[in-house]
N, C-alpha and C positions, 0 to 999 in steps of 0.2 A: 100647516098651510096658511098662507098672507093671504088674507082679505083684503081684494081689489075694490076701490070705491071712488067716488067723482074726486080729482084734484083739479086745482088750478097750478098748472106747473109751473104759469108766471109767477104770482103769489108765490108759491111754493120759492120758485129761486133766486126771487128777491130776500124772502127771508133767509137763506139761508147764506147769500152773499152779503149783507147785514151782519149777519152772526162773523162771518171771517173777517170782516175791514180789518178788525185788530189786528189780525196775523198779520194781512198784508200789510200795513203800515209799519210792522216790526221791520222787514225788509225793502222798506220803502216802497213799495210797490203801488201802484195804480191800481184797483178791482174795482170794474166797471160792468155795470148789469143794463143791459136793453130787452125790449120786447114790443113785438109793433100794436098789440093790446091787451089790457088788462087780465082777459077771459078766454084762455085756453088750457079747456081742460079732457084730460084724458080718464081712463078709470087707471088707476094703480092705489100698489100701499106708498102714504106719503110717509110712513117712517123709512121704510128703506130709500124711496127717493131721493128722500133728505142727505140719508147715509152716501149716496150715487155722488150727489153734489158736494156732499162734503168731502169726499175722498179723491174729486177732480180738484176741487181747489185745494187740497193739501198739497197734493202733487204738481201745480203748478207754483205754488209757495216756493215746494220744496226745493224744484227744479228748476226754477226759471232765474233768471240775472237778478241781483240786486236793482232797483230803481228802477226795474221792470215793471209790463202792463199786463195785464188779465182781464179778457173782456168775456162777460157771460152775456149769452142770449138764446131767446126763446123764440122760436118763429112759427108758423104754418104751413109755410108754403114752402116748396112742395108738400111736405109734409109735418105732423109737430115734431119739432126737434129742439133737443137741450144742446148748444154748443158750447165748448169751456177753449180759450186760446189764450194762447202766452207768445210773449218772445225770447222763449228762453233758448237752449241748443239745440232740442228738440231733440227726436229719436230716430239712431241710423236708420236707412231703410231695412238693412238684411235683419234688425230687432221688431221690424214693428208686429210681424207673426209672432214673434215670444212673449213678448211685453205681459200676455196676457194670463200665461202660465203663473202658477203660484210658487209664491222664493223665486223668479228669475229676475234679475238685475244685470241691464246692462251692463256690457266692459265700462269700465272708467265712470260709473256714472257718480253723481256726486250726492251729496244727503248718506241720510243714514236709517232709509226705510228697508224694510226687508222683503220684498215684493210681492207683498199681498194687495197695496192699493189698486191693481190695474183688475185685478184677479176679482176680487171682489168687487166692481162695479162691473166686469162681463157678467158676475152670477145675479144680480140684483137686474143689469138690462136681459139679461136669458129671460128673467121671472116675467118682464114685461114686454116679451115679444119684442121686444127692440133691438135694431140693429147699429152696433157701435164702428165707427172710422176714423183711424188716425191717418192724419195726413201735417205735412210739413206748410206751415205758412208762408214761406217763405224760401228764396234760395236760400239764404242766411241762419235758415233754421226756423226755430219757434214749433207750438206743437197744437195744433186743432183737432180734437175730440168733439165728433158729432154721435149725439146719440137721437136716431129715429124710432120714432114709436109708429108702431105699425099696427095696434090698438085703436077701435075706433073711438074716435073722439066725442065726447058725451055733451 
């Protein structure tokens, strides 16, 4: 059983978007982190969190356009929420109910993950009562993952 305990989810996804600049810059990419203040924090375990964030931004690495953007942000309002967006192709509609099964990979998708990243951040937001939504940024595509924490905030 994970021990829930005070995070700061800002803090939290500052550092861990810090730890990726590398990657993104291999791909040229933009990864850009906002928060409208320092001190929001939830109860969770921040190692799986961390794990949560790290495996949104592998997947928008993975998936998104060369010289492409990646914007994280942490809000409150309405509720705490972690968002990860890309402009990458983003995911058909008739996949976004799959996405989250384990080994599924869209048709034609590109990279060379085996489809556990989606799968494995449903089981880590389940643990924290949080509710996750993909939606399309864009007509053009692109891919915004919200995940709500519905956790009261400490």
């Amino acid at each position: 059983m994970h021990k829930l305990q005070a995070v700061n989810l800002a803090d939290l996804a500052k550092e861990v978007c810090i730890d990726w600049i590398p990657k993104a810059l291999q791909r040229k990419m933009i990864l850009s982190f906002e928060t409208e203040t320092e001190q929001l924090f939830l109860k969770g375990d921040e190692i799986l969190l961390k794990e949560l964030l790290a495996n949104l931004l592998d997947n928008a690495i993975a998936y998104g356009y060369e010289r492409g953007n990646i914007a994280v942000k942490v809000v409150s309002q309405p509720q705490l929420s972690l968002i990860v967006e890309d402009d990458g192709m983003g995911i058909a509609e008739a996949e976004l109910d799959k996405v989250f099964e384990r080994f599924y990979r869209p048709a034609n998708s590109p990279g060379e993950g085996c489809g556990l990243g989606l799968a494995i951040i449903k089981e880590i937001a389940d643990l924290h009562h949080a509710r996750i939504s993909l939606t399309r940024v864009n007509e053009k595509g692109g891919l915004r993952v919200e995940i709500n924490f519905s956790l009261e905030k400490i």
